[in-house]
N, C-alpha and C positions, 0 to 999 in steps of 0.2 A: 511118670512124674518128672520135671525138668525141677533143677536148681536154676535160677535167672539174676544173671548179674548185668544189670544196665551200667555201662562202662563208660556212655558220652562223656563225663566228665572227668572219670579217672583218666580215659585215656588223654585227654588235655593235659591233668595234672603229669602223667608218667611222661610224656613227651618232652613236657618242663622240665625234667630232672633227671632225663635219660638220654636225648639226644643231642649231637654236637650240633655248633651251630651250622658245620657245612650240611649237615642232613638237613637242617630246617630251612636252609637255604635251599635243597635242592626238591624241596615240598613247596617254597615260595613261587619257583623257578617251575614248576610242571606241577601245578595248579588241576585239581581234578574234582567234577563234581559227582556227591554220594550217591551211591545206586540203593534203590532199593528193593529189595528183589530176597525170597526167601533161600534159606541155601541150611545141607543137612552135608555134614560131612565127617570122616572117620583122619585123626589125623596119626600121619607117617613116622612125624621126625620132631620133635622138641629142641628147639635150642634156646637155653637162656641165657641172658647177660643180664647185669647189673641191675637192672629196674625194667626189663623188658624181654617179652615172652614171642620169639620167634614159630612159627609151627608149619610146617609141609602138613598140604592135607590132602583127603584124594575123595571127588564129588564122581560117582559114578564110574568113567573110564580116566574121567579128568583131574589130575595133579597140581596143585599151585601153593601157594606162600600166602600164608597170614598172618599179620602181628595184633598184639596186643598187650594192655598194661600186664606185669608179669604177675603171675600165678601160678599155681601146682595140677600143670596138665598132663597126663601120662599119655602116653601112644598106646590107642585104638578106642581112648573115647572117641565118645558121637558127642560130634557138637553142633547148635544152628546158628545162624545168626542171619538179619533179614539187611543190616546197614553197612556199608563200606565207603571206602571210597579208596579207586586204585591210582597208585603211585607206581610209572613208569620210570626206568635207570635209577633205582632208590640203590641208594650207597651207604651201609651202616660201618660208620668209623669204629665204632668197637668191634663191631665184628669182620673188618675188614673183608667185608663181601659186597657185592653190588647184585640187588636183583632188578631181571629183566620188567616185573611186574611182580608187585606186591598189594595184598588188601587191607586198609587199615580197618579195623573191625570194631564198629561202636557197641556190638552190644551181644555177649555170648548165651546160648541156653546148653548147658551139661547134660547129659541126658544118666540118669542115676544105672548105676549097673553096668555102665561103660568104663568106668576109668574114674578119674578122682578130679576135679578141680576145687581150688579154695578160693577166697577170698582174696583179691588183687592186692600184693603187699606193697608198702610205701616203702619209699627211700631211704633205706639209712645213712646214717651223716653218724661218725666215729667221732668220740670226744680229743680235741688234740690239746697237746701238752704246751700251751702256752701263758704267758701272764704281757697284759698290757694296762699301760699306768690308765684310770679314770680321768677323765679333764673332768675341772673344776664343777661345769655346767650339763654335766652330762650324768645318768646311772648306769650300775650294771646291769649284765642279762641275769646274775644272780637276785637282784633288787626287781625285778621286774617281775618274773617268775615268784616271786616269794610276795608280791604283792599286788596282782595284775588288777586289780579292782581300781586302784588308787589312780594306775593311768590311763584305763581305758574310757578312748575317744579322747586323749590327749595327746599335745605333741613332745616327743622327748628324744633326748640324744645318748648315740650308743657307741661308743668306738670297738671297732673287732678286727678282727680278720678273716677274711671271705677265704672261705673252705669246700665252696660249693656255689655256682652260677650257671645258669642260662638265660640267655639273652632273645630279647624280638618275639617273646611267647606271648600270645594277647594284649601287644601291645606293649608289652611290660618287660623289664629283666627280673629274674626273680634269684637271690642271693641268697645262702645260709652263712650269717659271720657268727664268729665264737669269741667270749674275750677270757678263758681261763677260768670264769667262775660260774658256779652253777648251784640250782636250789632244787633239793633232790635230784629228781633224772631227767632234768632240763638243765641244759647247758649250749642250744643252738634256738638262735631267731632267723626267722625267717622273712625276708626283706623285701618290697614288690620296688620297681622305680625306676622311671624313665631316664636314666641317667647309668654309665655302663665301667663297673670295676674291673680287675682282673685276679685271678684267683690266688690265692697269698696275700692278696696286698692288703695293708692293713689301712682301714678306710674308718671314716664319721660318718655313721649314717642320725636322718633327725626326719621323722615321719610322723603319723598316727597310729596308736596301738587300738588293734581293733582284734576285741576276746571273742572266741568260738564262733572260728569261719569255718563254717560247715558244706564243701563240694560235695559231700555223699558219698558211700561207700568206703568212707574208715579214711578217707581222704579229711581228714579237719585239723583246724591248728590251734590251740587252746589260745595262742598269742600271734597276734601276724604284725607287722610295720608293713605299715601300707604308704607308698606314694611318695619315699622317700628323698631326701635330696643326699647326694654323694660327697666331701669330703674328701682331700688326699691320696683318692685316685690316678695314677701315673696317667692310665688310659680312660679318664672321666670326659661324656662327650655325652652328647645327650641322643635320646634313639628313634630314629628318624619314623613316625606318627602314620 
């Protein structure tokens, strides 16, 4: 019996929120199309970061590098997986390594009795300790949360501070700003927009709120601003389509 986590779009989403943009620059840059091809393998070596699950695995006599959105893999599960696509001189800034060839891996199967895997977990974004004044024409992210009904599929204005970006993802940058307030245990929006902040700066953003964007696999945002425009950005430029 396999546990099956179809991952094509987590790993999109962890990509978003885990890699710099020189890595995605250099996925831009050496361009590689998916193989597809069944593959059974016992893995070596686990290394995680932040939002992403590095793994050494060994297919027969044959040893190589697999990533994937991050999860709870132990060394000496069996795992399969039929989709990739290889990335040659892949360079991860967090982990200040370069590999020769690496596989990005759309889609894992566990195989039960091997070793543990869980469910691919999402990015955490820490609440920070900040306060910034409301303009006149604008709400909070506490006011929004506390009443998402009222503005969804409308447009509204948020001032925060970007505590989190990546840029060039699907076309899009994708930003979490905070402005101090919060209703329950929401106190981070999450911003999509062709148009590009820099992290700290305290920026206006004024988009569409669109409720329960559902990626799959525990990937969903109860509230998203979509398609926003930027504001008071030092490094505001718009990103090349």
């Amino acid at each position: 019996m396999k546990i099956k986590f179809a991952l094509v779009t987590v790993l999109t989403l962890s990509i978003i929120f885990s890699c710099s943009k020189n890595e995605k620059e250099a996925i831009k840059q050496n361009p590689q199309t998916q193989v597809l091809a069944a593959h059974e393998v016992v893995v070596q070596e686990v290394i995680q970061v932040s939002e992403y699950t590095y793994l050494k695995v060994k297919e027969g006599t044959n040893e190589y590098w697999i990533a994937a959105p991050k999860a709870d893999i132990k060394e000496g599960t069996v795992i399969t997986f039929n989709k990739s696509m290889e990335m040659k001189n892949f360079e991860s800034k967090e982990l200040k390594r370069k590999f020769d060839s690496i596989l990005f891996v759309d889609n894992l199967d566990a195989k039960l009795g091997t070793g543990s895997m869980t469910t691919p977990m999402k990015p955490n974004v820490e609440k920070e300790n900040i306060k910034i004044e409301k303009p006149a024409d604008a709400i909070t992210i506490a006011e929004l949360f506390a009443n998402p009904s009222k503005y969804e599929n409308k447009i509204v204005k948020i001032k925060g501070k970007v505590v989190k970006l990546n840029s060039g993802i699907m076309n899009k940058n994708w930003l979490h700003i905070q402005d101090g307030t919060s209703y329950q245990n929401d106190f981070d929006l999450t911003v999509t927009s062709n148009q590009l902040a820099g992290k700290d700066e305290i920026i206006t953003v004024t988009g569409k709120i669109i409720l329960n964007k559902d990626f799959g696999y525990g990937y969903s945002y109860k509230i998203l601003m979509e398609d926003a425009s930027i504001d008071g950005a030092k490094k505001n430029k718009m990103l090349s389509m």
